[in-house]
N, C-alpha and C positions, 0 to 999 in steps of 0.2 A: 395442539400444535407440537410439531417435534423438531428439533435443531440438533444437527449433525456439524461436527468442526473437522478438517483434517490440515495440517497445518505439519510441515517437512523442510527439515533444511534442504539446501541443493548441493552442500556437499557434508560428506560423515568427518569431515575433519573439521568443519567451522560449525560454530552456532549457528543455531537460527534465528536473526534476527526479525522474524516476524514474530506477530502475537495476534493470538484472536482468544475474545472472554465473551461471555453468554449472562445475562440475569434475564427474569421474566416479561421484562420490559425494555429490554437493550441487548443490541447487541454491537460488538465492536471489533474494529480489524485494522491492524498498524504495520506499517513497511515501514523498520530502522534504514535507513538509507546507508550504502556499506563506506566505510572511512575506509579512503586511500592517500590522505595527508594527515598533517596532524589538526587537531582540534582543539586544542586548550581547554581538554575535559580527561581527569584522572578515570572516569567511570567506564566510559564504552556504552555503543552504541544498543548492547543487550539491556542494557542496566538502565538508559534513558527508558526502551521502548516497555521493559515492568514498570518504570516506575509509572511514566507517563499514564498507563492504561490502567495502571491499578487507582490513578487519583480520576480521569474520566469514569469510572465505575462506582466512585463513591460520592460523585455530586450528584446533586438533589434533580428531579425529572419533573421538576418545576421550570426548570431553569430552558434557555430556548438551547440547539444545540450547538451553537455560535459562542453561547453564555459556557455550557459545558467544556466546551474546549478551552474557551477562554482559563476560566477558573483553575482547568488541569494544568494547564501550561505553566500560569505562574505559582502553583503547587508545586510542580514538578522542579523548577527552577529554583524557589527555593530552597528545596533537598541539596541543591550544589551551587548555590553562588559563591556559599564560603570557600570552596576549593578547587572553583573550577571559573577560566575565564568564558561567562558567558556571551560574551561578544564577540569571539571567536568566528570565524563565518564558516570553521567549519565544523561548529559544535554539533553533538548530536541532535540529531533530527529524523524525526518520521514521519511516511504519509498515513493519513487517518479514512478510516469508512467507520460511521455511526451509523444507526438505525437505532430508532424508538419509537415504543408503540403507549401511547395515553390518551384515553379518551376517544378510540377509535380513532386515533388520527396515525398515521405510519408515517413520520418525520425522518428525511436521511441528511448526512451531511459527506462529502467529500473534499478532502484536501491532499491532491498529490496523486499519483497514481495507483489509487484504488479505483475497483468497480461495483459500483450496484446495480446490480440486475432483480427487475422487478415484473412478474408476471400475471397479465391480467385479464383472463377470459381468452382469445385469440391472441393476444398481444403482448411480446416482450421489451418491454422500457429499458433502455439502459442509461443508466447516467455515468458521468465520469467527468473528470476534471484534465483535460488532455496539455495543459499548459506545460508540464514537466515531457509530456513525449513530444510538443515542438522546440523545446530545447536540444534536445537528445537529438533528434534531425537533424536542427541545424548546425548541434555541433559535431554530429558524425561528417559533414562537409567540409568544416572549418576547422575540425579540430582531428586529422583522419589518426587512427588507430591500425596501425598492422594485423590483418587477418593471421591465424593461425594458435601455434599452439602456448602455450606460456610462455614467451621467451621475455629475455630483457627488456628486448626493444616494444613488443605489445604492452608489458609493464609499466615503460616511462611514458609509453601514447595515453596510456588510461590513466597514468598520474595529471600530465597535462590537462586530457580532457576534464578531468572531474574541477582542477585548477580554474577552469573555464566556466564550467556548473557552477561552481560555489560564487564565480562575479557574479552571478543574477540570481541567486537562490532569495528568495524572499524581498524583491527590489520587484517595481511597477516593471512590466515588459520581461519579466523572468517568468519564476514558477515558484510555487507559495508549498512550505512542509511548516509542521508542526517543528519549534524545536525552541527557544527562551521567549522570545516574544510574542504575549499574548494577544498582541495587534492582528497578528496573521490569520486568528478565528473570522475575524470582518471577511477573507477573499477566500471563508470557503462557498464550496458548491453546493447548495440545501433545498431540500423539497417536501413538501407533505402530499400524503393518498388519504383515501379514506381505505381503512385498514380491511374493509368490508371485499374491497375489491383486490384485493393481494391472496393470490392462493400458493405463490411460490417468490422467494425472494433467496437471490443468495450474494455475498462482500465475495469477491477475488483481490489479492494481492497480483503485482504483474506479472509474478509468476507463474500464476496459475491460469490467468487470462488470456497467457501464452496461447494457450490451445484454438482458441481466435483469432487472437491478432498479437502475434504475425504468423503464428504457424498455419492457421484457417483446417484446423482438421476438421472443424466444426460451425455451426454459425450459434448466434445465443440463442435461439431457440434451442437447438438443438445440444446446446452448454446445461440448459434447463430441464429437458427429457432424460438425458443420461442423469443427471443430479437425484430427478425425482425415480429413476427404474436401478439407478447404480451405486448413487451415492458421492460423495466427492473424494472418496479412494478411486475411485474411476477415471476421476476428471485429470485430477495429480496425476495417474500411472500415462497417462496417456502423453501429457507435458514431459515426464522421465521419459517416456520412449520418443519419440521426436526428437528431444535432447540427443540423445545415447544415437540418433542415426545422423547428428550433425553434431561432431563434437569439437568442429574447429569453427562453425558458424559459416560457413559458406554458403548452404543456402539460406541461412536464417541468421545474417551480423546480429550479433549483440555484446554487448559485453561482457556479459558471464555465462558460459556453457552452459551452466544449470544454477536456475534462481533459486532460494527461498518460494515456497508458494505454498498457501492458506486459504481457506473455502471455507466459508460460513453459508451454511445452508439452513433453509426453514420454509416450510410446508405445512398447510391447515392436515 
């Protein structure tokens, strides 16, 4: 088996707040969700998404991966309750893509928008937990944001909207991330294969799944073919040029010209 990671901030002046980690039995991949208000957390949203991923990596593959997340989350939090107000709604938080392989069984879990892509004979499975991009929908309606280029005014639209995100972040009828409360592991999205039947599988962050949806340069098949002939330096350059020919989002709205984006790849 071989695993390939390419994992790139979307801009050279910020972090990257993603993370993707590899052991022989797991693999993992987190979208820090980016702070545009404050959070009542002295750490930052880098600092949750190590910490978070380094405590998912060290619990036991006994455990289901509902129990894993679980476990990390209030590991995680305890590293800052003393100094940081967990209840916060807009404390840091990330979305999660798991995959584990024990006993022939290939168990995933998704919370928030990541993507597992899973390939199997003719057939490309994708799963994904799409609750966080029906928010995003409906608040690009209600909550409208100025096209164009950085200015004030698109700054205080994407203050407001995120002001809007955070009323339903982790609330029934919103969209579920990883972030103090270990409760949220119960609404993620989980599935097992028999690992016999997986000859390609790879996690995308939303950045990187760009290349699909919404830009469609490609379809997930076809996400999968470049991966196995190119590699996921391929898959990223191709999200960067798209970007780079719409850098004010006109034909592709979104909120940030150029994501974070991260590819976890793996191939018998």
């Amino acid at each position: 088996m071989r695993v390939q990671i390419v994992s790139e901030p979307g801009s050279p002046t910020r972090a990257n707040e993603d993370l993707a980690m590899a052991q022989p039995n797991r693999l993992l991949v987190l979208d820090g969700l980016t702070e545009r208000t404050e959070s009542g957390c002295v750490h930052g949203v880098v600092w949750y998404v190590n910490a978070l991923g380094g405590a998912i990596m060290r619990q036991s593959d006994s455990l289901t991966l509902r129990e894993v997340l679980g476990a990390a989350i209030n590991d995680t939090a305890d590293l800052h309750s003393s100094t940081c107000d967990l209840s916060h709604p807009g404390t840091p938080a990330a979305a999660v893509g798991l995959v584990q392989l024990v006993d022939h069984r290939l168990s995933y879990l998704i919370l928030g928008d990541v993507t597992v892509v899973l390939r199997a004979g003719d057939k490309a499975d994708v799963v994904t937990d799409d609750r966080l991009l029906r928010v995003n929908e409906a608040l690009h309606s209600a909550v409208p944001v100025p096209p164009g280029a950085d200015s004030s005014e698109r700054q205080a639209g994407l203050i407001r909207r995120k002001h809007a995100e955070l009323a339903v972040r982790n609330k029934e009828g919103g969209y579920w991330v990883a972030a103090a409360d270990a409760d949220v592991a119960g609404q993620a999205v989980t599935g097992s294969r028999d690992s016999a039947e997986i000859r390609q599988l790879a996690v995308l962050t939303d950045g990187a799944s760009r290349v699909v949806e919404p830009f469609g340069l490609t379809d997930w098949w076809g996400l999968m073919d470049t991966l196995a002939a190119e590699g996921p330096d391929a898959v990223v350059g191709r999200v960067r040029a798209a970007e780079a020919s719409d850098p004010i989002g006109h034909r592709w709205p979104r909120n940030k010209p150029s994501d974070d984006a991260t590819v976890v790849y793996w191939e018998r």
